[in-house]
N, C-alpha and C positions, 0 to 999 in steps of 0.2 A: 504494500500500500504506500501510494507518494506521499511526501508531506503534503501537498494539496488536500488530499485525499481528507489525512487524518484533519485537518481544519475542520474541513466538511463537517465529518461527523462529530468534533468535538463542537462547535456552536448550535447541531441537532439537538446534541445529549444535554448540554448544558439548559436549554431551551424546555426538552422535559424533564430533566431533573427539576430544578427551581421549579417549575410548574407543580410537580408530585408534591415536592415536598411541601408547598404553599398551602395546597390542598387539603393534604392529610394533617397537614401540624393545623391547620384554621380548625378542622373538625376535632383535633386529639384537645385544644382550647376551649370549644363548647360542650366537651363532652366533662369539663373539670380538669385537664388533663397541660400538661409541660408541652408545649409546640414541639421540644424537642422529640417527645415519645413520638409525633405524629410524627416526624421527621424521617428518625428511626424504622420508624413502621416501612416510610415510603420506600426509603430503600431499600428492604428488603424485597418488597413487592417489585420493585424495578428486577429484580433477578431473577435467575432461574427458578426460585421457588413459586412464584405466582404470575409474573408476566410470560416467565418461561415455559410455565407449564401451560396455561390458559392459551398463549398464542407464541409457541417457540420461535414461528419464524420474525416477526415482529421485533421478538426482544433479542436474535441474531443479529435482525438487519439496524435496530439502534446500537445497538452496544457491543461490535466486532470483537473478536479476542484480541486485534493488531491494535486497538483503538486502548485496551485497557491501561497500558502504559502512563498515558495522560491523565486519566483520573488521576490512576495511583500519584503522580509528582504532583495534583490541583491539590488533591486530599490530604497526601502530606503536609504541603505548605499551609490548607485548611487549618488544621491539627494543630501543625507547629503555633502557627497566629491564635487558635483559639488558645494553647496553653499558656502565650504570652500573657492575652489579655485574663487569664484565669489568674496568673502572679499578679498581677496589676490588681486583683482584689486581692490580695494574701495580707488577714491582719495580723500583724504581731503579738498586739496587744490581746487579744483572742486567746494565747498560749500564757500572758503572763497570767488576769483575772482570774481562770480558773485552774490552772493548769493539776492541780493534783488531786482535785474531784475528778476531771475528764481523763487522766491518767489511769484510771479504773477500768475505766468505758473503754477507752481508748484500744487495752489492752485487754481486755475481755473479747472485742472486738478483731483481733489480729488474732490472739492465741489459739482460738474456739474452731474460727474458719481453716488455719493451718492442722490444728489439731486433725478434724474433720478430712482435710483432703488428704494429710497423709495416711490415715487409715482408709482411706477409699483407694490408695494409688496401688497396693497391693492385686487388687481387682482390676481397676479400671485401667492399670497399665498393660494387662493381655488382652484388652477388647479390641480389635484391628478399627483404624479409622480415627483412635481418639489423639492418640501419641505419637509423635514419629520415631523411627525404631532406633536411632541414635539417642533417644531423648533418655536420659538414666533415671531413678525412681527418686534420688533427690531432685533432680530438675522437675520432672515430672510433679511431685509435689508442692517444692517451692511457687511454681507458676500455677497449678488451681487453689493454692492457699493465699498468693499475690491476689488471681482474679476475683473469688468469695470476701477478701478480705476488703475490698474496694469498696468506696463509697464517693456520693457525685455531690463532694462535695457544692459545687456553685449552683447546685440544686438546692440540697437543703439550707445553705444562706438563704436564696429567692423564697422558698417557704417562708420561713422563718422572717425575713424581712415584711412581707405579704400580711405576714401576721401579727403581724408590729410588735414580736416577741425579742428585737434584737436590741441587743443591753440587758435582756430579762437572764436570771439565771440559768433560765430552762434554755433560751436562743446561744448563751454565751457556752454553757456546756457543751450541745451539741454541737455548735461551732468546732471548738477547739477538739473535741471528741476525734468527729469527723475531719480534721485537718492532721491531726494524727493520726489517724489510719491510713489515711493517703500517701503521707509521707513516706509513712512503712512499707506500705505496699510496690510504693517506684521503687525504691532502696530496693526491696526484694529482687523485683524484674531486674534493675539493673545489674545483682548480682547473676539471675537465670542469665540473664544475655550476657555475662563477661564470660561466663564460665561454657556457656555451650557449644564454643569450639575445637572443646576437646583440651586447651591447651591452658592449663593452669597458670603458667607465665602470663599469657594473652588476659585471663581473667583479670589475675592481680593486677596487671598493670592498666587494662581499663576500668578496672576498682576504686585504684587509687588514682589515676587523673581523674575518674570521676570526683573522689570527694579531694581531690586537689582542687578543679575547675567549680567545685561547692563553695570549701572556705574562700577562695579564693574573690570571689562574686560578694559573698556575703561580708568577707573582712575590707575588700582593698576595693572591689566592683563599686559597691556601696557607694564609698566616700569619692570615688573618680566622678561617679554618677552627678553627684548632686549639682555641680557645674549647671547640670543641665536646665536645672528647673528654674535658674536664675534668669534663664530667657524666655521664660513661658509667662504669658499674661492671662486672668481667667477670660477676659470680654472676650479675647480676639481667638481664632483659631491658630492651631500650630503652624509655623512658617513650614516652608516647603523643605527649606533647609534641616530644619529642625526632624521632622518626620523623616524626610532620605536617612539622617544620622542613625535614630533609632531603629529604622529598620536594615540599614548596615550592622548594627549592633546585635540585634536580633538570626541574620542573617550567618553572623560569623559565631554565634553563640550557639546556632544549633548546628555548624557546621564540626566547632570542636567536640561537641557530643560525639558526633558521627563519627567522626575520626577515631575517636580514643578509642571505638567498638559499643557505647549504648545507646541511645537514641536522640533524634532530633529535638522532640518535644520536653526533655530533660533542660537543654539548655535555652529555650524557648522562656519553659518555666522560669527560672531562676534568673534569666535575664529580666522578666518582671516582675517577680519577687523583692528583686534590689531596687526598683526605680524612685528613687523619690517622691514620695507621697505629695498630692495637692494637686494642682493646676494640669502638672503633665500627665502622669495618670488620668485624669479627669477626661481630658482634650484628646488623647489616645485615646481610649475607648470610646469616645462620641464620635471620631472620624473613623476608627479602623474596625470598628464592630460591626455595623452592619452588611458590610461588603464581607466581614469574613464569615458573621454568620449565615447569610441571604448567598452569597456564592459560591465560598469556598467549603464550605464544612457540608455542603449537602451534596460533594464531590467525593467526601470520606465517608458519609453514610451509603452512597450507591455503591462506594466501590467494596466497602462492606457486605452490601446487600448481594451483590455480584458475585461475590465467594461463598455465600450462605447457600446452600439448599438443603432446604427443610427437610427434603424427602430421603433424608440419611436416617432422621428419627424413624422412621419407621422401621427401620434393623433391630432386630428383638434386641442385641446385645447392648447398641447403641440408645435404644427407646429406655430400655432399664437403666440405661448409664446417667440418663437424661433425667427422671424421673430422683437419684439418690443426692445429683447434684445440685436440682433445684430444692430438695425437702433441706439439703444440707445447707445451700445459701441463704435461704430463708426464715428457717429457723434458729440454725445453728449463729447465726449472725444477730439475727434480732431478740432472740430469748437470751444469748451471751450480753449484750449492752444494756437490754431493759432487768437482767438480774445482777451487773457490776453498778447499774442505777441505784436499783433498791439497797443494795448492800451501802452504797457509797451515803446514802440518807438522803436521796429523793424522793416523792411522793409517787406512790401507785400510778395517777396518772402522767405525769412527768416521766416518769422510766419508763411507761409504755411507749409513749409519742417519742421518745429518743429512739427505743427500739427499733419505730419504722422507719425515722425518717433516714438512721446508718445505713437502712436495708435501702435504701433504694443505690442504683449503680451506673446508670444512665450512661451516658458517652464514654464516661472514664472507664467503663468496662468495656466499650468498643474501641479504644485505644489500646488498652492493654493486652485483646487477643489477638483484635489487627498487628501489633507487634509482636507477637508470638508466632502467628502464622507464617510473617513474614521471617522472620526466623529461622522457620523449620522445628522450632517447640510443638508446635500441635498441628496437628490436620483437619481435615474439611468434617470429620464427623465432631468433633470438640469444637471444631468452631462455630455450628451450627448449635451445639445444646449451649454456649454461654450466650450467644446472643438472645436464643430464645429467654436462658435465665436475666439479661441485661434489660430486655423489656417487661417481661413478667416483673419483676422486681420493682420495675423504677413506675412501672402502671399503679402496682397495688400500694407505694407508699405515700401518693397525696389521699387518696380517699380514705385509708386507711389509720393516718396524722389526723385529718377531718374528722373521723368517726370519733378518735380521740377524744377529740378537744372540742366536743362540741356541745357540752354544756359549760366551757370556756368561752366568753365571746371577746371577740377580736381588740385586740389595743390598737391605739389610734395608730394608722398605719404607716409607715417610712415608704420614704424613696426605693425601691425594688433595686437592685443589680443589675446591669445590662446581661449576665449571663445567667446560664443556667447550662445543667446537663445531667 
C-alpha cells in the first residue's frame, strides 16, 4: 500500500472513529455513565468482535491490517498526551493530609489483587491463549497483579469532584488511596517490562535509569521547570513559543522512557507530575485536552478494540479463565479496600463507597494491557478477558458509588477535572 494510499484511509478511519466514539460516549452520558466507558465501548465494536463479525467485509475495507501501523503511532502519542495531562492533575498534597489512613487502603488494595493473581497463575499459566510461552510465572503474575491492582485514578477525582466531596475526608482518602495504587502498579509493569527480555542486566539497568530519570524529574526536573511559569499569564493563552517548548519537553521525556526499555507514557507522566502548578498547568490543559481527548485517545481505544475479539471467551478454558479473573478483580479489590477502610476507622458507609470507587479501572487498564500485549507478556485470549474486566469494572462503579451515597446528598459542587478514565 502507497503512502497515498494509507492517507486515504487514515482521514476514513479517523472520520468514523471520532464519529463512534461521539456517539456511544453521548449515550454511555445519558445512560449515568463516564463518556469514556462509551468511548471504550466504541472501540471495541469498531473491531472484529462486532463490526467484524456483523459485516467483516466492511470493517476489512475500513481498517486494513497495512493501515494499523498509524493508529498504533496516533494512539500512542494519544496515551502519551493523555498521561501528561493526567500528571498535570497529580496532587501532592493529597499524599501529605492523609497519607497513613490511605496507607491501609492503599495496601490492602495492591496486596489482595497480587495475592489473588499469583495463586490463579499456577492454573491460568497452562490455558493456551492467555500467556505467551516465554512469559515465566513470576512475570506472569506480576503483570495480572499490576493489571487487578489498577485503579482510574482521574476517574475517581471527577466522581469525587462531581460530588463536591473533594477536601472531604472520604474524597481526600480515596484520592490519595487511589494514587497509591497506581503508582504501584506502573512501578510493577515497569519492573514486568525490564525484566522480560530475558536478560537480567537489561532489566537492572532499565530499572535503575528508570528510577534515575524519576528522582531525577522530581529533585533537579522540578526546580529547572519553574523558569517556566514565570512566563505564563492566566488572561492570555500560552505563546506558541511556550507550548513548542513543553511539548519538546514532553516529547524527549517519553523518548528516554523508551530508550532505557519501559515505556512512553512513564515519562509523559512525570514530565507532568513536575510542572509547576498554577497558570501553566491550567493553560495546558485548556488548549491541549481536547484535541487529545476528541482525536487522539479515540485512536488508542480503536486500536485497542482492533486487537480485542470477544469471541476467544467462548473457549471453555479461556471463558472459565474469564469468569475467576473478573470475581477476582472485583471482589478481591473492592472487599480488600472497603475492609482496610473499616479496620483503619471509617464508617460502614465510607468504606463501602471507597471500595467501589478503587474498583473501577477505566483506561489505565487499557494502557496497561495495550502495553503488555505489545510486549509479548500476554496474548489475544488475556487481552480480550481484561478489557472485558476494564469495562465491567469501570461500568459498575459510578452506579454502584450512587447507590452508596444516596441517602448522602451532594455538597455544593467544584469545578470537575478536565479528565477522566
Amino acid at each position: 500500500m502507497t503512502t497515498a494510499q494509507l492517507s486515504v484511509y487514515f482521514f476514513l478511519q479517523i472520520a468514523v472513529i471520532i464519529t463512534a466514539c461521539q456517539l456511544v460516549g453521548r449515550l454511555a452520558q445519558k445512560l449515568g455513565q463516564p463518556q469514556v466507558v462509551g468511548e471504550m465501548i466504541a472501540g471495541v465494536a469498531l473491531g472484529p468482535s462486532l463490526l467484524g463479525w456483523v459485516w467483516p467485509e466492511l470493517q476489512r475495507a475500513v481498517f486494513p491490517k497495512e493501515t494499523l501501523g498509524m493508529l498504533y503511532v496516533g494512539g500512542q502519542l494519544g496515551v502519551g498526551m493523555y498521561m501528561f495531562l493526567v500528571g498535570t492533575e497529580f496532587r501532592a498534597d493529597h499524599f501529605r493530609s492523609r497519607f497513613r489512613s490511605a496507607a491501609a487502603v492503599s495496601a490492602a488494595g495492591i496486596l489482595v489483587p497480587f495475592v489473588l493473581a499469583f495463586a490463579m497463575i499456577p492454573w491460568l499459566h497452562g490455558i493456551p491463549g492467555l500467556f505467551a510461552a516465554k512469559a515465566k510465572p513470576m512475570e506472569a503474575g506480576l503483570f495480572l497483579g499490576a493489571a487487578i491492582a489498577i485503579t482510574a485514578f482521574p476517574m475517581l477525582a471527577r466522581i469525587i469532584h462531581e460530588r463536591g466531596l473533594a477536601g472531604t475526608p472520604l474524597g481526600t482518602l480515596a484520592l490519595t488511596a487511589g494514587a497509591v495504587d497506581d503508582a504501584a502498579a506502573w512501578c510493577i509493569l515497569a519492573i514486568v517490562l525490564a525484566s522480560f527480555g530475558g536478560s537480567w542486566g537489561g532489566a537492572y539497568a532499565a530499572i535503575g535509569g528508570g528510577v534515575a530519570f524519576a528522582l531525577f524529574m522530581i529533585f533537579i526536573g522540578s526546580r529547572l521547570l519553574r523558569g517556566l511559569a514565570r512566563h505564563v499569564s492566566p488572561e492570555v493563552p500560552l505563546s506558541p513559543t511556550m507550548l513548542a517548548t513543553v511539548l519538546v519537553l514532553f516529547a524527549l521525556s517519553a523518548f528516554a522512557m523508551d530508550a532505557i526499555g519501559i515505556h512512553a507514557v512513564f515519562g509523559g507522566f512525570l514530565l507532568g507530575a513536575v510542572l509547576p502548578r498554577g497558570a501553566l498547568t491550567q493553560k495546558l490543559r485548556e488548549q491541549l485536552q481536547p484535541f487529545v481527548v476528541i482525536f487522539l485517545l479515540p485512536m488508542f481505544f480503536t486500536y485497542s478494540g482492533l486487537n480485542t475479539r470477544m469471541a476467544v471467551l467462548f473457549e471453555p478454558g479461556i471463558l472459565l479463565a474469564a469468569g475467576a479473573i473478573l470475581v477476582a478483580s472485583f471482589c478481591g479489590k473492592g472487599l480488600a479496600c472497603w475492609a482496610a477502610a473499616r479496620l483503619s476507622g471509617e464508617a460502614g458507609r465510607d468504606a463501602m463507597a471507597i471500595g467501589a470507587l478503587m474498583n473501577a479501572r477505566g483506561l489505565m487498564e487499557l494502557i496497561i494491557i495495550n502495553i503488555g500485549l505489545q510486549a509479548g507478556v500476554i496474548e489475544p485470549g488475556l487481552f480480550a478477558v481484561l478489557v472485558l474486566m476494564a469495562i465491567a469494572t469501570t461500568l459498575m462503579a459510578t452506579p454502584l458509588f450512587n447507590w452508596i451515597m444516596r441517602k448522602q446528598p451532594a455538597l455544593a459542587p467544584r469545578p470537575a477535572p478536565v479528565l477522566e478514565s
